[in-house]
Gaussian input, Z-matrix of N, CA and C with variables (Angstrom, degrees):
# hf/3-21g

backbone

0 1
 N
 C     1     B1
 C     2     B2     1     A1
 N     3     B3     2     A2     1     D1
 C     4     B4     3     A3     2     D2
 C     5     B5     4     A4     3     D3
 N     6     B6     5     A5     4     D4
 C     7     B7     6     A6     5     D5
 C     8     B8     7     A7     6     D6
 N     9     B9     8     A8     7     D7
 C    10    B10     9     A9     8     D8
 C    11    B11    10    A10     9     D9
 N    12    B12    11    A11    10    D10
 C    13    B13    12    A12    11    D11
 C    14    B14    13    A13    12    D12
 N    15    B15    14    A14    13    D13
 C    16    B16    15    A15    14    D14
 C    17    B17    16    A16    15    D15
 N    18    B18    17    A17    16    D16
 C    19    B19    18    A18    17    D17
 C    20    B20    19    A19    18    D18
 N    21    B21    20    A20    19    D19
 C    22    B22    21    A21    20    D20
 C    23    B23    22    A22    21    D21
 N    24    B24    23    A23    22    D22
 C    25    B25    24    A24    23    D23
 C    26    B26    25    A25    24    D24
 N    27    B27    26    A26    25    D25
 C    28    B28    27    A27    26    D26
 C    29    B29    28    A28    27    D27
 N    30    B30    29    A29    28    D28
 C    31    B31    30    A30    29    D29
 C    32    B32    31    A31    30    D30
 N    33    B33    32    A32    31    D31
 C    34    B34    33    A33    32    D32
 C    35    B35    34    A34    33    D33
 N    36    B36    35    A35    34    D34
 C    37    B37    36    A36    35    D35
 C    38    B38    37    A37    36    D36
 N    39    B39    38    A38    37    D37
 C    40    B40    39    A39    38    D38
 C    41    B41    40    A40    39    D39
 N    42    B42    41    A41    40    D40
 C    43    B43    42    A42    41    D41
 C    44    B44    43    A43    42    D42
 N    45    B45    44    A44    43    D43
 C    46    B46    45    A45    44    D44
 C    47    B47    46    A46    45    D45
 N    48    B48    47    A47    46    D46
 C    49    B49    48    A48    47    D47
 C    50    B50    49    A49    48    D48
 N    51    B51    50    A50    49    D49
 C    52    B52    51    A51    50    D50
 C    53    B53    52    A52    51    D51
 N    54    B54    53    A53    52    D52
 C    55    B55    54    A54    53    D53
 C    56    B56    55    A55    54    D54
 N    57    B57    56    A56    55    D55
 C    58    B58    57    A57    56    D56
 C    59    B59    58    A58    57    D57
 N    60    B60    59    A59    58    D58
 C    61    B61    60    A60    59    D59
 C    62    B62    61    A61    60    D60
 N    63    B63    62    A62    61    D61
 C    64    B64    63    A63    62    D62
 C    65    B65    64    A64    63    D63
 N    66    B66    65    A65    64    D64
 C    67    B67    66    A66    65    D65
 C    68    B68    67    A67    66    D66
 N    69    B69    68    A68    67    D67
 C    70    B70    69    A69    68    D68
 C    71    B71    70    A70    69    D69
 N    72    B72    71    A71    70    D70
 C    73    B73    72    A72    71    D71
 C    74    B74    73    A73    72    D72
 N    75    B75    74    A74    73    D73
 C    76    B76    75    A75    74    D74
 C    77    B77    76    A76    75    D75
 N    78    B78    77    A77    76    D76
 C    79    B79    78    A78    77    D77
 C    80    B80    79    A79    78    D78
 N    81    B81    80    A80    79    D79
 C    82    B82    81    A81    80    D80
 C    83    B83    82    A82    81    D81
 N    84    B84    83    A83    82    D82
 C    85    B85    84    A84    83    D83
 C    86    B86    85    A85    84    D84
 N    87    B87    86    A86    85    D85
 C    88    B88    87    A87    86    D86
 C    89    B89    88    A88    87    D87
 N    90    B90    89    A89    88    D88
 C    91    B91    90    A90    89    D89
 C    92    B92    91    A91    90    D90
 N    93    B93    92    A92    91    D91
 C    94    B94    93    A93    92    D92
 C    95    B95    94    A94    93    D93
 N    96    B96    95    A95    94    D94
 C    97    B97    96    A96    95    D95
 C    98    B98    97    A97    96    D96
 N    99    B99    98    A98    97    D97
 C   100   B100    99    A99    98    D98
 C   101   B101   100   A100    99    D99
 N   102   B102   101   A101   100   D100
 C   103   B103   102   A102   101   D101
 C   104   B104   103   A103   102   D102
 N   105   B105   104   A104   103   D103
 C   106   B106   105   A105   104   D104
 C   107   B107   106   A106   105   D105
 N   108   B108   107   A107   106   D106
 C   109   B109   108   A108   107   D107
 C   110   B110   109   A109   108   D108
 N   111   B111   110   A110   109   D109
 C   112   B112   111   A111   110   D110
 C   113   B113   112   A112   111   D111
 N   114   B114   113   A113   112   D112
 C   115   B115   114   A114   113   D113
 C   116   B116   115   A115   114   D114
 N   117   B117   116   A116   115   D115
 C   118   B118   117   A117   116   D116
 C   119   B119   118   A118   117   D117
 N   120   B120   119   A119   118   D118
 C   121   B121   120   A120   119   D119
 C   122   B122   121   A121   120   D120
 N   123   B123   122   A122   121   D121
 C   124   B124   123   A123   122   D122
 C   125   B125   124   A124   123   D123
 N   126   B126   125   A125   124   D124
 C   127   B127   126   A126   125   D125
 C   128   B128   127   A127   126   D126
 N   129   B129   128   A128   127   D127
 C   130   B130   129   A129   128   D128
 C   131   B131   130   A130   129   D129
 N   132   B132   131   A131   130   D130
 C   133   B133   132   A132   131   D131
 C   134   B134   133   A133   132   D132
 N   135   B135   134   A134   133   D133
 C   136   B136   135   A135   134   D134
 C   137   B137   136   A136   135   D135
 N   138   B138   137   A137   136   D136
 C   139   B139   138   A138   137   D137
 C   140   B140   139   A139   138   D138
 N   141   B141   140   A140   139   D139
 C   142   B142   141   A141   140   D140
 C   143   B143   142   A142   141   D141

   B1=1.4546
   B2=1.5150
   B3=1.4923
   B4=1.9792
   B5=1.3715
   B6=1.3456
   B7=1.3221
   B8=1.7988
   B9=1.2342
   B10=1.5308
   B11=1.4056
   B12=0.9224
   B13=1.7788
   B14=1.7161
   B15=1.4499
   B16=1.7511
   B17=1.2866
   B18=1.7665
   B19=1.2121
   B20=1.5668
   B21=1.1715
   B22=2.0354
   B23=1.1258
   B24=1.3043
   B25=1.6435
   B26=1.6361
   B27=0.9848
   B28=1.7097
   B29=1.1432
   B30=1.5942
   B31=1.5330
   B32=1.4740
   B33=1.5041
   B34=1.9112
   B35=1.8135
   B36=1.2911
   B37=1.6207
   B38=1.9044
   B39=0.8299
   B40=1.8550
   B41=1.3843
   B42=1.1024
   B43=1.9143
   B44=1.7919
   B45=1.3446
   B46=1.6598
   B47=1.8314
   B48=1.0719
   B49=1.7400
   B50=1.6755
   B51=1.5525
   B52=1.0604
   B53=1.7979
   B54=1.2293
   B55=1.1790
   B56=1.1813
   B57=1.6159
   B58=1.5005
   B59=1.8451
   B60=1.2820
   B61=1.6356
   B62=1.2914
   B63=1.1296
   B64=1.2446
   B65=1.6683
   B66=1.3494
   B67=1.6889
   B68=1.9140
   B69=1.8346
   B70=1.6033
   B71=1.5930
   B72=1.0982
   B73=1.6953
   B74=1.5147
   B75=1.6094
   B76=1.0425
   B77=1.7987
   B78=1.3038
   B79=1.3834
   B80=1.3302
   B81=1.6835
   B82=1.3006
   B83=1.6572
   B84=1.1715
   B85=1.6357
   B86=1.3028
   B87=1.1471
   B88=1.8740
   B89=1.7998
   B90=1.2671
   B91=1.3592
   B92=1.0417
   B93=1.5923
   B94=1.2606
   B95=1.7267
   B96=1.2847
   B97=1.5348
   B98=1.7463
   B99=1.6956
   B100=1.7106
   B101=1.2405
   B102=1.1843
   B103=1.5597
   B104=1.3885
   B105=1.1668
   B106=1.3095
   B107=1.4632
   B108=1.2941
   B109=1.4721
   B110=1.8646
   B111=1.1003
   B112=1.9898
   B113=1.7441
   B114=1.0488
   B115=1.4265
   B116=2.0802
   B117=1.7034
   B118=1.6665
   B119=1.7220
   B120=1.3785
   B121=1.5527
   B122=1.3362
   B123=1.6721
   B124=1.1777
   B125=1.5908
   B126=0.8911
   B127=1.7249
   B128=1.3033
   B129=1.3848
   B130=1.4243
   B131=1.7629
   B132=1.2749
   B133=1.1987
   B134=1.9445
   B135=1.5590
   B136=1.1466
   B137=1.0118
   B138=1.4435
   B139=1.7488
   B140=1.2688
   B141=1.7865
   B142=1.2941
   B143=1.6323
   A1=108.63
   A2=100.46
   A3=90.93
   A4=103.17
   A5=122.54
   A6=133.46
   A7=93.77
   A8=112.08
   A9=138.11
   A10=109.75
   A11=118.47
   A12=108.85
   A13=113.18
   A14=112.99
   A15=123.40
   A16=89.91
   A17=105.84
   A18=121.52
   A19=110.95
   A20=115.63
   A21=118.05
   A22=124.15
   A23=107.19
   A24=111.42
   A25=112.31
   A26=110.94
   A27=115.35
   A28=114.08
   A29=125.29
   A30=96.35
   A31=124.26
   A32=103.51
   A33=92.87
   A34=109.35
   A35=109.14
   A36=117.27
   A37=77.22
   A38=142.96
   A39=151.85
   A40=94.14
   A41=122.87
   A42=113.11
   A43=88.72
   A44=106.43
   A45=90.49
   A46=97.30
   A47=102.99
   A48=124.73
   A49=115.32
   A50=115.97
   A51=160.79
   A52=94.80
   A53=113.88
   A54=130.36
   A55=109.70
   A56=122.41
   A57=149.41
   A58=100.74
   A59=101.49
   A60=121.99
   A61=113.87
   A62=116.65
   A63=120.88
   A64=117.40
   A65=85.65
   A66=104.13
   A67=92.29
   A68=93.77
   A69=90.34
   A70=125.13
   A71=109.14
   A72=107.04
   A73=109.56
   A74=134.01
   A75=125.75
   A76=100.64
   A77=115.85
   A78=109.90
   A79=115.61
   A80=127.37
   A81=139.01
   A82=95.37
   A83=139.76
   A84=137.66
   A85=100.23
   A86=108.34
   A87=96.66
   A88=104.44
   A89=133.94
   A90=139.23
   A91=153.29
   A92=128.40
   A93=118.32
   A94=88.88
   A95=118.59
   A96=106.66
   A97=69.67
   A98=91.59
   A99=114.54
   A100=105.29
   A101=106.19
   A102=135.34
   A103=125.94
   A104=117.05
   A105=145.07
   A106=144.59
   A107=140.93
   A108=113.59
   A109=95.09
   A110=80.52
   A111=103.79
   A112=93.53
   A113=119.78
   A114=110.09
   A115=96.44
   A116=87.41
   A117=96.33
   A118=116.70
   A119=102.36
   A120=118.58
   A121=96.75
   A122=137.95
   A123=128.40
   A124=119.43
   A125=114.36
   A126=121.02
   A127=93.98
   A128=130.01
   A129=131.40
   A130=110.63
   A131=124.79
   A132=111.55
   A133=147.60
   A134=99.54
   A135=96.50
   A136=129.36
   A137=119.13
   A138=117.27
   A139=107.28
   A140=122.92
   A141=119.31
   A142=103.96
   D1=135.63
   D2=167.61
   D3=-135.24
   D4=146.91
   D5=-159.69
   D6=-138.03
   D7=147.03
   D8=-168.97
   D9=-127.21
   D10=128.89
   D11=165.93
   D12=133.59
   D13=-175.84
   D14=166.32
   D15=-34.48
   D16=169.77
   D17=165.68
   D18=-20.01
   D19=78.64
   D20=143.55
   D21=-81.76
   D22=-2.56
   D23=169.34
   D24=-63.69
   D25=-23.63
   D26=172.28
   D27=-92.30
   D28=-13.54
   D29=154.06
   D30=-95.03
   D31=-20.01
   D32=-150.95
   D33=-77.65
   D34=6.90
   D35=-173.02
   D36=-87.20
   D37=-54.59
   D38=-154.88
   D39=-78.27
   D40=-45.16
   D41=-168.15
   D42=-88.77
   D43=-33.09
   D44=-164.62
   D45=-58.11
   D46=-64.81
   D47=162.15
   D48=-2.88
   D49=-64.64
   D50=-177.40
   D51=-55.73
   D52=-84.24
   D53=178.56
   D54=-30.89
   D55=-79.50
   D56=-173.35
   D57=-31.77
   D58=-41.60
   D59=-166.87
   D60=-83.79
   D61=-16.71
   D62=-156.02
   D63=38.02
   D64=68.21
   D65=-170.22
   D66=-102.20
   D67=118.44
   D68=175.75
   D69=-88.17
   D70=141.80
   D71=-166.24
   D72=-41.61
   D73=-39.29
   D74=-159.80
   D75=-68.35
   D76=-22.04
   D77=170.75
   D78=-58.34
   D79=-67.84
   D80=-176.05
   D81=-56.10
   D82=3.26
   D83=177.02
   D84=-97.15
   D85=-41.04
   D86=179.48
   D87=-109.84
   D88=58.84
   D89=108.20
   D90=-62.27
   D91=152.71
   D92=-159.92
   D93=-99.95
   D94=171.60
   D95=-175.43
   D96=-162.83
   D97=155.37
   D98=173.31
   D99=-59.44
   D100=167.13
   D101=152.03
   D102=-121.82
   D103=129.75
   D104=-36.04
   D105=-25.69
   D106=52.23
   D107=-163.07
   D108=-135.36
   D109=-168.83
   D110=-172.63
   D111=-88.29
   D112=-17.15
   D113=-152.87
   D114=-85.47
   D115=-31.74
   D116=-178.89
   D117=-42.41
   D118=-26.42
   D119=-159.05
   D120=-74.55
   D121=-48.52
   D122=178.64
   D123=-41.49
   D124=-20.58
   D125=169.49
   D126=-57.64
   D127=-69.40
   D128=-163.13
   D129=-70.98
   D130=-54.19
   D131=145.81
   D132=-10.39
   D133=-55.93
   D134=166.67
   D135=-91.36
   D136=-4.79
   D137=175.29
   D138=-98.68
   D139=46.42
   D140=170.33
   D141=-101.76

């Protein structure tokens, strides 16, 4: 995976993660993720 942009350092350790696992997105869609971070946004991401 390669990711570009603001802090992507907070996601690509989670998708790399994700990947390796064969972790399916609808899982990482219903997580809770901190606040403040970039990682919160994958919530919004997958319910497009």
């Amino acid at each position: 995976a390669t990711l570009l942009g603001a802090q992507s350092q907070e996601y690509i350790n989670l998708i790399k993660m994700a990947i390796d696992n064969h972790i399916p997105y609808t899982y990482l869609k219903n997580q809770i993720f901190t606040h403040p971070s970039m990682a919160e946004n994958l919530n919004d991401v997958f319910n497009i």
